[in-house]
C-alpha positions in Angstrom: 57.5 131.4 104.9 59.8 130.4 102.1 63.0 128.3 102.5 64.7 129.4 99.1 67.1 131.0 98.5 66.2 133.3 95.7 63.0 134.7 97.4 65.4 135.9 100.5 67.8 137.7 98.0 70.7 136.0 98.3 70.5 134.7 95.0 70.1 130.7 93.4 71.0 127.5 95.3 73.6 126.8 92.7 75.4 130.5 93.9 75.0 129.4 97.9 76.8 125.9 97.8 79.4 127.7 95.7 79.8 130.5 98.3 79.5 128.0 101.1 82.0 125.7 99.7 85.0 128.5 99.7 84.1 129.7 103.0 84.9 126.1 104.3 88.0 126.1 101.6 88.9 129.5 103.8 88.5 128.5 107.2 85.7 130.7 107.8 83.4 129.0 109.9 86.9 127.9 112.4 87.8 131.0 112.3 84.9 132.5 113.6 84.0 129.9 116.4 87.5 130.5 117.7 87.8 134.4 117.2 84.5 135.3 117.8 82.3 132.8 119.7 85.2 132.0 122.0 86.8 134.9 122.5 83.4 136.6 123.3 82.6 133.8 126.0 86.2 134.3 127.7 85.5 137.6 127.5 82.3 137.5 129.8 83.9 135.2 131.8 81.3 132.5 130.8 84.0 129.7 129.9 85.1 127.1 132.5 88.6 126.0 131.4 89.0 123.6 134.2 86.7 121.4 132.5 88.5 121.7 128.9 90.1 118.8 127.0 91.7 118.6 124.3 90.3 116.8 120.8 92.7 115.9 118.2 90.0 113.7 116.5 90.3 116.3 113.1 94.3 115.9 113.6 95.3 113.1 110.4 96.8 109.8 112.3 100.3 108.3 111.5 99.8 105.0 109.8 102.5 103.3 111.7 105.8 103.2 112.5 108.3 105.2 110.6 110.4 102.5 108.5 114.2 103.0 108.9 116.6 104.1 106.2 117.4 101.5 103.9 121.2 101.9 104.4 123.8 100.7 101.5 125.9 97.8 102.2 129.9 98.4 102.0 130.4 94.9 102.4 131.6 92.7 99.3 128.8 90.7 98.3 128.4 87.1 96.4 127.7 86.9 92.3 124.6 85.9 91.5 124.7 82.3 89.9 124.2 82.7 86.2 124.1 78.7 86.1 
């Protein structure tokens, strides 16, 4: 059996990685686990919910604490010494 793709007809390697690259650019493969593989599963009743948790490990992290608003002085302030 042959693992290229030419010989199954869906044309050079080159023409794949480019296809597969804007289906992940469009969401595609999200999209379908959520819509289809999930929604089928409910569907049939074959999802346990009780024993779902929540993964934010693809959610970007906050790098710290937000630093406050450098606020302008209205206060009179020394010269610098030119000296």
């Amino acid at each position: 059996m042959s693992t290229r793709p030419l010989e199954w007809g869906f044309g050079s390697g080159q023409t794949c990685w480019r296809r597969l690259e804007r289906w992940q650019q469009a969401d595609v493969f999200d999209q379908f686990h959520h819509r289809i593989v999930l929604g089928e599963l409910n569907a049939a009743g074959e999802l346990d919910w009780s024993r779902a948790c929540a993964d934010g490990s693809h959610i970007r992290a906050k790098k710290g604490v937000p630093t406050p608003v450098r606020r302008r002085s209205t206060g009179a302030r020394r010269a610098a010494d030119t000296t």
